[in-house]
C-alpha positions as CSV (number, residue, x, y, z in Angstrom):
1,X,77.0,-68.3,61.4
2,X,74.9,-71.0,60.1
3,X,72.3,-71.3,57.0
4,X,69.0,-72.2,58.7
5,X,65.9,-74.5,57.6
6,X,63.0,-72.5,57.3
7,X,60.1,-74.5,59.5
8,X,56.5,-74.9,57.9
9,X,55.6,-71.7,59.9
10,X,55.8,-68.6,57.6
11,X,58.7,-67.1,59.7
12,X,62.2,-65.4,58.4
13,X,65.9,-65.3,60.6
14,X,67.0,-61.9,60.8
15,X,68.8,-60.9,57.6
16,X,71.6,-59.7,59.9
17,X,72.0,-63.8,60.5
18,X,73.0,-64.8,56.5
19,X,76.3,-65.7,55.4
20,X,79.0,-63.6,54.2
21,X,77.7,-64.3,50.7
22,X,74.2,-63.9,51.6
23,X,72.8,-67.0,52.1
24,X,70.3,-67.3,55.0
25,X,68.2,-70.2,54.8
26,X,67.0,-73.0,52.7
27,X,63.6,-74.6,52.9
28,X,59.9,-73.5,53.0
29,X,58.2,-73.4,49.9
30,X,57.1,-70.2,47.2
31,X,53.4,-69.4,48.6
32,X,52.6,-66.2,48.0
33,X,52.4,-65.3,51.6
34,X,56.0,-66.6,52.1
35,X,57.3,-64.4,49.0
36,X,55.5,-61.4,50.2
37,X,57.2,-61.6,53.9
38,X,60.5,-62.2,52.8
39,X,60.4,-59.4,50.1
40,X,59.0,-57.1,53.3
41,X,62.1,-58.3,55.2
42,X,65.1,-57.8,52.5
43,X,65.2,-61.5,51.7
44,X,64.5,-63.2,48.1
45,X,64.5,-66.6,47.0
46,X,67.3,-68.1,44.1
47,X,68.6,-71.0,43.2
48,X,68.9,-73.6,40.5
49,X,66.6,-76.6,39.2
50,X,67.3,-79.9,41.4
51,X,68.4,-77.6,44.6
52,X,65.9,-76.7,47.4
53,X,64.5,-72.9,48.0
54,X,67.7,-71.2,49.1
55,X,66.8,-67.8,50.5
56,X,69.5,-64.6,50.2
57,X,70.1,-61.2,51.7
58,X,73.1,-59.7,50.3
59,X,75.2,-57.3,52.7
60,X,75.7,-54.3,50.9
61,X,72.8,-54.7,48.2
62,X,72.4,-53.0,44.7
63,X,70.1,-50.4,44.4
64,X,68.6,-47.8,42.1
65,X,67.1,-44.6,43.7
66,X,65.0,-43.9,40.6
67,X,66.1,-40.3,41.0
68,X,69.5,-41.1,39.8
69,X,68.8,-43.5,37.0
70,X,71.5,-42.4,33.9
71,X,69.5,-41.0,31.0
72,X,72.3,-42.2,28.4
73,X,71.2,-39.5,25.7
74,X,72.1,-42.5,23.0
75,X,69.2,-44.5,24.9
76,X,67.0,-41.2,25.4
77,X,66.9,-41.0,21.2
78,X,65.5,-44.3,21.0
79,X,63.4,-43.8,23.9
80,X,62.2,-41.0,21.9
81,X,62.1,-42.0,18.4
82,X,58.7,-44.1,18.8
83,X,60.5,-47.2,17.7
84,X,58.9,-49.1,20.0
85,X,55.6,-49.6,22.4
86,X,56.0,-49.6,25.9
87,X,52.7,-51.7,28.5
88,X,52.4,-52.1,32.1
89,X,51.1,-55.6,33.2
90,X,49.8,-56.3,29.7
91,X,51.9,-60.1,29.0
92,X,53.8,-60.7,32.5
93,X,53.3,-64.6,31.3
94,X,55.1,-63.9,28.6
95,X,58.1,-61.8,30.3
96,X,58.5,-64.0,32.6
97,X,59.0,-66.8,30.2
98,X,61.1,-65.0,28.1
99,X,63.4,-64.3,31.3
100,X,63.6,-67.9,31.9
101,X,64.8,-68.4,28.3
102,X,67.8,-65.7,28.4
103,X,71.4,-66.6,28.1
104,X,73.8,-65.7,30.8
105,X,77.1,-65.9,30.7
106,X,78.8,-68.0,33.3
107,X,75.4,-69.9,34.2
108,X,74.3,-73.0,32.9
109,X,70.4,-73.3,32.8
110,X,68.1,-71.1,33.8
111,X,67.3,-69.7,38.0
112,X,63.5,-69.0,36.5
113,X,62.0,-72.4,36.8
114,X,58.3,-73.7,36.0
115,X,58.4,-73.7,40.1
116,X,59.6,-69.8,40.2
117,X,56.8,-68.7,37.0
118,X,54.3,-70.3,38.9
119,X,54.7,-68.4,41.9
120,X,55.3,-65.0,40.6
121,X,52.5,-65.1,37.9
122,X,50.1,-66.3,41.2
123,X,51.9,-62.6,43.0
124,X,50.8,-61.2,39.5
125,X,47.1,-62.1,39.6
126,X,47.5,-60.9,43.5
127,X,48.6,-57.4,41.9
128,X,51.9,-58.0,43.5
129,X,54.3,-58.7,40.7
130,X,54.4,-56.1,37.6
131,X,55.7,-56.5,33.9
132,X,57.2,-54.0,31.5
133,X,56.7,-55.2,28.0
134,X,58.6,-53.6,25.0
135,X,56.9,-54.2,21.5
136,X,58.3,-53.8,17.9
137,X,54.9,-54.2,16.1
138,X,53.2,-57.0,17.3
139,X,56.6,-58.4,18.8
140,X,57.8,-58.7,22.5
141,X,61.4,-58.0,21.7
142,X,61.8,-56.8,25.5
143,X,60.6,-56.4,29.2
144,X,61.3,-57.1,32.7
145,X,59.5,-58.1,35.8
146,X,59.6,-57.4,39.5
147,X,57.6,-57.3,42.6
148,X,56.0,-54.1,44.2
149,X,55.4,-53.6,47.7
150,X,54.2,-50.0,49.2
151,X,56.8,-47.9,47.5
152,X,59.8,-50.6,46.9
153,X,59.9,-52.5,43.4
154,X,61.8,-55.4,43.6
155,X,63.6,-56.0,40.3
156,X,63.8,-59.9,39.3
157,X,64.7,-60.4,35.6
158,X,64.8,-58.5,32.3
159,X,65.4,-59.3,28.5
160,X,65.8,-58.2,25.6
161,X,65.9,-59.5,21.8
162,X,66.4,-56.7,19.8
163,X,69.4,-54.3,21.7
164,X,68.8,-51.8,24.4
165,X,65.1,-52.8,24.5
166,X,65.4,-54.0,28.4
167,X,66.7,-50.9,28.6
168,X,63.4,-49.2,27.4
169,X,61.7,-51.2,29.6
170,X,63.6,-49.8,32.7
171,X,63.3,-46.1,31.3
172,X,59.6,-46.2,31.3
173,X,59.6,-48.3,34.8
174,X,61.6,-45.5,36.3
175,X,59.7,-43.3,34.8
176,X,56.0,-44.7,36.3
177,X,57.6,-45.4,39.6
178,X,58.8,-41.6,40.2
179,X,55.3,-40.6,39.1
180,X,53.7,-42.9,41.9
181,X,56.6,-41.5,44.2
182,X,58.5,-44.3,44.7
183,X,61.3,-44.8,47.0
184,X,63.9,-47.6,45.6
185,X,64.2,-50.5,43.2
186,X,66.3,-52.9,44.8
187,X,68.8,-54.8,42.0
188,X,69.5,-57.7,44.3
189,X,72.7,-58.6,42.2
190,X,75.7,-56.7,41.6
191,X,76.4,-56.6,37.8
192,X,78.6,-54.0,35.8
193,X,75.3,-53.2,33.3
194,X,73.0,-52.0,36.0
195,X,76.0,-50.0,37.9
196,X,76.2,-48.4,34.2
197,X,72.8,-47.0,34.7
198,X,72.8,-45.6,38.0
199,X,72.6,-48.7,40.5
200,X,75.0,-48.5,43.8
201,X,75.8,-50.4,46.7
202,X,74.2,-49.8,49.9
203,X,74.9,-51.3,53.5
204,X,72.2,-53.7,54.1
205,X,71.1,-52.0,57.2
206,X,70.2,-48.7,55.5
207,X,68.4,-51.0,52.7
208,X,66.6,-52.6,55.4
209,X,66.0,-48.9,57.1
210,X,64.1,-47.8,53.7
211,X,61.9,-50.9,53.9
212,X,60.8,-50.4,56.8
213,X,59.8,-47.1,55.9
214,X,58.6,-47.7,52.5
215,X,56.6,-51.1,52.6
216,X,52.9,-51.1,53.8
């Protein structure tokens, strides 16, 4: 298999074409149009300041049916002790900054770039890309941000400054996307913390089977 250069044409390779690790093609730019067809077709864009677009569908991907999200009880008392304030769409400028600025460990810099903010607050003023803000007062002190399409949210970042407070955020997101009856929130990345709250692995096919289904 080969990695291929995406033309000027808003066209995708078949996700079944990417690389062991994912990687399907580099190239094409961060339109909304582009983002919205490759988040319809199981493909996302990351990569690094100073590289080009590289665009990745992982085979299997992780997943969390909001259904079996993990109500730690330890999270459900904070949850419940009013501590904090909990908006829909009311900062994403913000969130998404405040992504950007996180710490990983392992990576140096940030994936968010002033290219990658642009493009996903355009998808937010297009209604496409939603924020969770978590407030202590008049503090964001966590959120996270994603992008919806028919009944799929597509998880991109969260953060959190004061602890367990992206973990609020992702309570009250599951929480709104059951109400509205939706089908999946695809994690994209396969980390130990969101396994610990319910995310699995899935074979890429059946993740593409649910979009297909799910996506207007």
């Amino acid at each position: 298999m080969s990695v291929f250069r995406l033309p000027e044409e808003i066209v995708f390779p078949k996700p079944e074409l990417a690389e062991p690790n994912g990687l399907l093609a580099v190239g094409g730019d961060l339109s909304p149009q582009r983002l919205l067809q490759a988040y319809a077709s199981g493909i996302f864009p990351w990569y690094n300041e100073g590289q080009p677009i590289l665009w990745w569908s992982p085979d299997p991907r992780l997943v969390l049916f909001p259904e079996e999200f993990k109500r730690h009880k330890n999270l459900g008392r904070l949850v419940r002790s009013g501590r904090f304030d909990v908006t829909l769409n009311s900062d994403f400028v913000e969130v998404i900054r405040a992504c950007s600025r996180v710490e990983r460990p392992g990576q140096e810099g940030t994936w968010i770039t002033k290219e990658m903010q642009d493009a996903y607050i355009r998808l937010h003023t297009l209604g496409f890309a939603w924020s969770v803000e978590v407030w202590d007062g008049k503090e964001l002190v966590g959120g996270l941000y994603g992008v919806a399409l028919g009944k799929v949210f597509f998880g991109e970042s969260m953060f959190h400054t004061v602890t367990d407070a992206s973990k609020v955020a992702l309570w009250y997101l599951v929480d709104y996307l059951i109400e509205n009856s939706f089908r999946l929130i695809d994690v994209q990345q396969d980390t130990p913390h969101m396994r610990s709250l319910g995310a699995r692995l899935i074979p890429r096919t059946e993740f593409l089977g649910i979009l297909k289904g799910n996506i207007d």
